[in-house]
C-alpha positions as CSV (number, residue, x, y, z in Angstrom):
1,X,0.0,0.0,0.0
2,X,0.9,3.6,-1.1
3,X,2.1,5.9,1.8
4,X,0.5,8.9,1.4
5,X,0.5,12.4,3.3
6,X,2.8,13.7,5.5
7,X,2.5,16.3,8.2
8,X,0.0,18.8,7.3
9,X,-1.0,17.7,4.2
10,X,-4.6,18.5,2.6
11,X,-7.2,16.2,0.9
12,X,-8.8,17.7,-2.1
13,X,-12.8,17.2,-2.8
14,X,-12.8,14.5,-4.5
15,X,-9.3,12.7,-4.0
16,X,-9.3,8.9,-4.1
17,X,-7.3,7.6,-1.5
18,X,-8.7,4.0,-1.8
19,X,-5.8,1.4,-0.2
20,X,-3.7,4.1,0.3
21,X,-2.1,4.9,4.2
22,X,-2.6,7.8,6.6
23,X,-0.8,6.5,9.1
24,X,-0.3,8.5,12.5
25,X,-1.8,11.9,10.4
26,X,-3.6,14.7,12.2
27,X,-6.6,16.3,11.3
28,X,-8.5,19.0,13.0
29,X,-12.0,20.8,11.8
30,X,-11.1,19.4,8.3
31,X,-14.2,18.9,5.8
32,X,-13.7,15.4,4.1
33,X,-16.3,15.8,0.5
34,X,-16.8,13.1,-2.3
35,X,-13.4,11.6,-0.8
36,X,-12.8,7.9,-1.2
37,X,-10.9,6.4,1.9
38,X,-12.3,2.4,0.5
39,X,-9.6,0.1,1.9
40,X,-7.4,3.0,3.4
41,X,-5.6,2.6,6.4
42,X,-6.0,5.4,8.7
43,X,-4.3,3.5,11.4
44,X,-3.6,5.9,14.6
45,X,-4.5,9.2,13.2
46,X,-6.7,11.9,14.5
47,X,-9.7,13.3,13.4
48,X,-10.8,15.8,15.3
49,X,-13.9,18.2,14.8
50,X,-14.2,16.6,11.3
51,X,-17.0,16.2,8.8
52,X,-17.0,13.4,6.1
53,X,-19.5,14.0,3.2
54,X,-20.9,11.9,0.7
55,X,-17.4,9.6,1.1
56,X,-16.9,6.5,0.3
57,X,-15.1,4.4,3.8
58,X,-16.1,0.8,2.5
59,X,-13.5,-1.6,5.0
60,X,-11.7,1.3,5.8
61,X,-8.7,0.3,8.7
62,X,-9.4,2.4,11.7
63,X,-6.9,0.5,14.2
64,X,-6.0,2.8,17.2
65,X,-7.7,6.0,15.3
66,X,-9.2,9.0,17.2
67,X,-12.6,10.4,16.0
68,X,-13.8,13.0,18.1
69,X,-16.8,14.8,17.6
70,X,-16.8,13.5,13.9
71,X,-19.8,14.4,12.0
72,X,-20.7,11.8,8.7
73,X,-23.2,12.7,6.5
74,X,-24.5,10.9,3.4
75,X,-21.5,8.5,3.4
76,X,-21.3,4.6,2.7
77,X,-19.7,2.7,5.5
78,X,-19.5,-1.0,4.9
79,X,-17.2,-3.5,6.8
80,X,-15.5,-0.6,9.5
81,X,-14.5,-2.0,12.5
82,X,-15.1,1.2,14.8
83,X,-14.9,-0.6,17.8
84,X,-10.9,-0.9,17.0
85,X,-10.9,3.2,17.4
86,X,-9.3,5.1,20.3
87,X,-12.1,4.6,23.1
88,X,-10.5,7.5,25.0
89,X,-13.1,10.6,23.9
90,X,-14.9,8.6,20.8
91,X,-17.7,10.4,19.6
92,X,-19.2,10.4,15.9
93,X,-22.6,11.2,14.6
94,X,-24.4,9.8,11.8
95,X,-27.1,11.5,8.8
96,X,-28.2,9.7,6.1
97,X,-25.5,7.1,6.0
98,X,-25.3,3.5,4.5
99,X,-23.5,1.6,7.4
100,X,-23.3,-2.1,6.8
101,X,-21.7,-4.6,8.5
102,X,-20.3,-2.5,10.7
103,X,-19.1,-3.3,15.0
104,X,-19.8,-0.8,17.5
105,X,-19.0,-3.2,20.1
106,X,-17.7,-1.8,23.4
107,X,-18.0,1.7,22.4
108,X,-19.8,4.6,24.7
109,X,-22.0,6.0,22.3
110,X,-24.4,8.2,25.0
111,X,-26.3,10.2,22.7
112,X,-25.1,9.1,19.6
113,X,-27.4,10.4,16.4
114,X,-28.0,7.7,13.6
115,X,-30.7,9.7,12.0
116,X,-32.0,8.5,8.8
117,X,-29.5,5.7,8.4
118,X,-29.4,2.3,6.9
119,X,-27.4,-0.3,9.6
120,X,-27.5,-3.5,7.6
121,X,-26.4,-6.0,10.0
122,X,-24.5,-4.0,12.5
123,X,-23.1,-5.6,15.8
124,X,-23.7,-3.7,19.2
125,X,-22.5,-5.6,21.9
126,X,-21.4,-4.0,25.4
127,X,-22.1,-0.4,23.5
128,X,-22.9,2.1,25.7
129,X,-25.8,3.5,23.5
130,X,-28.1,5.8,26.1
131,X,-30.3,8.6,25.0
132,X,-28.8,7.4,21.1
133,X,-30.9,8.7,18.2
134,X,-32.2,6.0,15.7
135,X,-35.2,7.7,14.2
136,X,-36.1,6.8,10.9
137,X,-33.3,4.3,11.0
138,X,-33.2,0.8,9.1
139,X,-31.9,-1.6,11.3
140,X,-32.3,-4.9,9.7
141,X,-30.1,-7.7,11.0
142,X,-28.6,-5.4,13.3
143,X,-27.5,-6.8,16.7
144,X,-27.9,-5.6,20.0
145,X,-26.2,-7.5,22.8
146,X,-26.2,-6.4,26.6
147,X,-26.4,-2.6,25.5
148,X,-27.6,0.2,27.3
149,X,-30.8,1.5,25.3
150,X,-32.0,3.2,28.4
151,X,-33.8,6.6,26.7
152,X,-32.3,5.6,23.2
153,X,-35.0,6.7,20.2
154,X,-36.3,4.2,17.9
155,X,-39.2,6.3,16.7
156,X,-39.9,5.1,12.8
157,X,-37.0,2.9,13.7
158,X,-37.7,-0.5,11.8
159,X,-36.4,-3.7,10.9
160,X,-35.0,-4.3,14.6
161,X,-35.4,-7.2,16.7
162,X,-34.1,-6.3,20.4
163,X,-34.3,-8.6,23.1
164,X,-35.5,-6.5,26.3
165,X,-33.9,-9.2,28.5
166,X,-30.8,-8.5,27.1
167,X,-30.5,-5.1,26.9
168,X,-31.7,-2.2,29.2
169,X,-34.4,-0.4,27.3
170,X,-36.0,1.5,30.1
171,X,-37.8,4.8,29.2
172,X,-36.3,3.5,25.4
173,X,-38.8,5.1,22.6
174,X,-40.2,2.9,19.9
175,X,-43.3,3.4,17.4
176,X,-46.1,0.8,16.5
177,X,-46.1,-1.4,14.3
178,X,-42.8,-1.3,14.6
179,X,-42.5,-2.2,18.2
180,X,-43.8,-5.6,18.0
181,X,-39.6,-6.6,17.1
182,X,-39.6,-6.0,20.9
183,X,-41.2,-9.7,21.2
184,X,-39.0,-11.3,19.0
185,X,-37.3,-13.3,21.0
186,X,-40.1,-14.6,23.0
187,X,-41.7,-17.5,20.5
188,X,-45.0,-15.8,20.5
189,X,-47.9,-15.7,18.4
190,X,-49.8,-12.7,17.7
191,X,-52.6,-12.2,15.5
């Protein structure tokens, strides 16, 4: 793979960085548009106070990365292992964006927005996801294992099945029909 940027370098609108490495870079309030990172390695670099939007991250390598208070909007995120990231001060939101096959695991992602997302079978398990945001958001095949749901919003959330035994969904906001994924795992009937 390519070794690309050095200190201080900028990314152009546009630039394909596809299997190319940003090892160890730093980037501060930085707006990321049409840029593909597919198959990049961004391996210990920082991103901080950064937008990404309408980019392509498809099995981007985010080993020992920082995002903090990154902001994704209309981008297509398929195969990221996030839960690989710097844990110390993660925080990201999400509008608009495919995210598929993607592992949140053991993240705190209090308050985390999703809004208007697709998460096609994205693994949560041990996430720390109270008060997130998943209105409007396809979850389908999506995961959730011992989370914390507690005043998370699934309004027009659907596609989800969420086992209330184990997760905490207390004061957790879901929609009808929606809702009924809540008894998924219970082998019941209903007419």
């Amino acid at each position: 793979m390519e070794r690309i940027c050095e200190k201080g370098c900028f990314l152009k609108t546009g630039e394909d960085l596809s299997k190319k490495v940003l090892e160890s870079q730093d980037f501060e309030a930085r707006t990321f548009q049409n840029v593909n990172f597919s198959e990049a390695i961004l391996r210990r670099s920082k991103f901080i106070s950064c937008t990404f939007k309408s980019c392509n991250l498809s099995l981007v390598k985010l080993e020992g990365c920082r995002l903090q208070n990154v902001e994704f909007i209309d981008c297509k995120i398929v195969g990221a292992e996030f839960f690989k990231c710097d844990k110390m001060l993660f925080s990201v939101s999400f509008r608009n964006c495919l995210l598929h096959y993607c592992n949140f695991s053991d993240l705190n992602m209090k308050n985390t927005a999703f809004s208007q997302s697709k998460i096609k079978e994205g693994h949560f398990t041990n996430t720390q996801l109270s008060g997130a945001d998943f209105t409007g958001v396809d979850l389908s095949g999506t995961i959730f294992h011992n989370c914390d749901l507690t005043k998370a919003d699934f309004s027009r959330a659907f596609n989800y099945q969420i086992d209330p035994t184990t997760n905490k969904v207390a004061k957790a906001k879901f929609s009808l029909p929606e809702a009924v994924g809540l008894l998924h795992g219970f082998q019941i009937v209903i007419d």
